[in-house]
C-alpha positions in Angstrom: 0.0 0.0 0.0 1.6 3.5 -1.0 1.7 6.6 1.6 -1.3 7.8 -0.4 -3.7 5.2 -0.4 -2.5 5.1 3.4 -3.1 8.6 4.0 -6.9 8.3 1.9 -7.9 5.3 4.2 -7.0 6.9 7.3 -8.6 10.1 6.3 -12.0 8.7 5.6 -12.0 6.4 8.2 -11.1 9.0 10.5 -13.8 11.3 9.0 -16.7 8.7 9.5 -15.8 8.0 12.6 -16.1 11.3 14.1 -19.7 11.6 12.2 -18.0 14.6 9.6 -19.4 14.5 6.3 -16.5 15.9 3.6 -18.2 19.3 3.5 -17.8 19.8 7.0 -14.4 18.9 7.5 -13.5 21.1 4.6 -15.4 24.1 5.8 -13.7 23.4 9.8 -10.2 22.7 7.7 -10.7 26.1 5.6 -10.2 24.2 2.3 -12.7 23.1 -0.3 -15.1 19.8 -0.4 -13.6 18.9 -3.2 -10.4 18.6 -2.6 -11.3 16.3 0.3 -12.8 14.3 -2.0 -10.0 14.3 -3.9 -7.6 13.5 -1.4 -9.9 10.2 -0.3 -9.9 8.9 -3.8 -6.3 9.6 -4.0 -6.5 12.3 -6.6 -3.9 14.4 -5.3 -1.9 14.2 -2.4 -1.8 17.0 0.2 0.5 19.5 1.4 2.2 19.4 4.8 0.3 22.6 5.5 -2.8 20.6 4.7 -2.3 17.1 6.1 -1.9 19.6 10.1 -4.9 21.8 9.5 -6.6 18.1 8.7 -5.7 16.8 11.9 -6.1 19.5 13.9 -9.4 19.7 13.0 -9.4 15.5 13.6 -8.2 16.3 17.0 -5.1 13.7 16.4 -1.3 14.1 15.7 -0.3 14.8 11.7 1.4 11.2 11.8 -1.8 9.0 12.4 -2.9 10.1 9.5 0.4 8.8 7.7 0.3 5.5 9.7 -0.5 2.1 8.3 -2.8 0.1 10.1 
């Protein structure tokens, strides 16, 4: 599995299980609903800048989103 399919799984996952739908994560995140999308169907992969603002808005640490599991 590459660091991007890794980072789309543990984004969604992490994104249903706190109830968000990708709209609302984008708005809290400040970036737009389609580049969530995006980033879960491994589209593009996100910035440094944008993989922090994603957790922070997660409430976890950057690297879980990076972690395999």
């Amino acid at each position: 599995m590459t660091l991007r399919q890794i980072f789309a799984s543990n984004l969604r996952r992490l994104r249903a299980e706190r109830e968000l739908t990708q709209e609302k994560l984008a708005d809290l995140a400040g970036i737009d609903r389609t580049y969530v999308s995006a980033l879960e169907r491994q589209v593009y992969s996100a910035s440094l800048d944008t993989i922090e603002r994603l957790a922070d808005v997660l409430d976890i640490d950057p690297s879980e989103l990076l972690k395999r599991h």
